[in-house]
C-alpha positions as CSV (number, residue, x, y, z in Angstrom):
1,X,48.1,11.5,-33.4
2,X,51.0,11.2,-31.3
3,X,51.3,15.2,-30.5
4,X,47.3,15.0,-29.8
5,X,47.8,12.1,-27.4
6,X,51.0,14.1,-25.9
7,X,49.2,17.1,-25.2
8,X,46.4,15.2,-22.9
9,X,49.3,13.0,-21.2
10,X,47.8,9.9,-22.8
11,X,50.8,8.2,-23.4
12,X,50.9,6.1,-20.1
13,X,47.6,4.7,-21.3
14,X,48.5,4.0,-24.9
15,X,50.3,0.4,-24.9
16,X,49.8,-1.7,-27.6
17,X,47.5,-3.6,-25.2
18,X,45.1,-1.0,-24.5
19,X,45.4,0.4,-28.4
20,X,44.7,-3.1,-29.8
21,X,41.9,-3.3,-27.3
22,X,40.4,0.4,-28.3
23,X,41.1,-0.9,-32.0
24,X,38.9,-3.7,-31.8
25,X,36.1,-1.6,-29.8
26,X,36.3,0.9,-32.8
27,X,35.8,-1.5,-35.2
28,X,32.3,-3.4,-33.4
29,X,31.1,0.2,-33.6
30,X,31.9,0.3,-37.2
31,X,30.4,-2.8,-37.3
32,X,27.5,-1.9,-35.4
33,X,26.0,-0.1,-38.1
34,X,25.9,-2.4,-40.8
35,X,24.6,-5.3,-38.2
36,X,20.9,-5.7,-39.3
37,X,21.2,-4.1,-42.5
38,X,20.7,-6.4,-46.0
39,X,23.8,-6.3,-48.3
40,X,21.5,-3.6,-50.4
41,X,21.0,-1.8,-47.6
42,X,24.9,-1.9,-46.6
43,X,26.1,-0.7,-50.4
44,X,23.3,2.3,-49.7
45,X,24.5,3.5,-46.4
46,X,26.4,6.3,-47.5
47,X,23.5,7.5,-49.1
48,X,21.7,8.8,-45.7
49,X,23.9,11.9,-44.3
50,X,23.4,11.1,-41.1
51,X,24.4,7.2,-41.2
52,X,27.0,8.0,-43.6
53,X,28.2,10.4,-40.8
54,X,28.6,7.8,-38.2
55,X,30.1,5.4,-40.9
56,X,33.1,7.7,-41.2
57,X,33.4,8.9,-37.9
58,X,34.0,4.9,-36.6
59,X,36.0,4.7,-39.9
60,X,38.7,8.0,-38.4
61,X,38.5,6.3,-34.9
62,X,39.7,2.6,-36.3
63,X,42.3,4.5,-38.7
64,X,43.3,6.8,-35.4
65,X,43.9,3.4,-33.2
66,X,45.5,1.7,-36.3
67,X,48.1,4.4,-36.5
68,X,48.5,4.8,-32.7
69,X,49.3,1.3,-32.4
70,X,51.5,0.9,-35.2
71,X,53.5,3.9,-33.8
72,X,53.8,2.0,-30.5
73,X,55.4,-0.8,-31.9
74,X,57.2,0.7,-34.4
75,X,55.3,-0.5,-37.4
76,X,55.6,1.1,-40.8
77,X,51.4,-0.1,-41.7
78,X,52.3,0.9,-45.1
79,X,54.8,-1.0,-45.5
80,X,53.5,-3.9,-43.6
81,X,50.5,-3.8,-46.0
82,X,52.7,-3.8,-49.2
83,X,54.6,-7.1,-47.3
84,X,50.9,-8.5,-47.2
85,X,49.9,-8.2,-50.1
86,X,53.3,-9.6,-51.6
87,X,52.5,-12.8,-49.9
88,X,48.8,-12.9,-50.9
89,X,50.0,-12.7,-54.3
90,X,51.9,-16.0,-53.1
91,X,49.3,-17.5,-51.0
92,X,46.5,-16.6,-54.1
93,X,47.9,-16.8,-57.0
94,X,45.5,-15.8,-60.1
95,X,43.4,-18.1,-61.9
């Protein structure tokens, strides 16, 4: 991601600001597609080519952002995730 946004001089434009802004966009759109839909219908969508399509298009443009902006700041999301769920384990312990 960060040679692609190099090679179109993008970089000036690609602040954690404006990549947690694009994030969030990214993700409505995700969420656009589920809006109206039934939980049924949302556990189907995959099942239509074309929807399932658009589902993982909007899925590789939050991941793309996610990335970007983790690179900005220097965040490992891996690791930041493992850190996250350590404290969850915390936070929620099992019954």
């Amino acid at each position: 991601m960060v040679e692609f946004a190099a090679a179109r001089r993008w970089e000036p434009y690609h602040t954690p600001k404006n990549l947690a802004a694009a994030l969030s966009v990214e993700a409505a759109e995700l969420l656009e597609i589920f809006q109206w839909l039934t939980p049924e219908e949302s556990a189907r969508v995959m099942a239509d080519a074309q929807t399932a399509h658009r589902v993982e298009d909007e899925v590789a443009d939050v991941l793309a952002y996610l990335l970007q902006f983790c690179e900005s700041l220097g965040i490992d999301p891996l690791a930041a995730l493992s850190a996250k769920i350590d404290r969850n384990e915390e936070r929620f312990p099992k019954p």
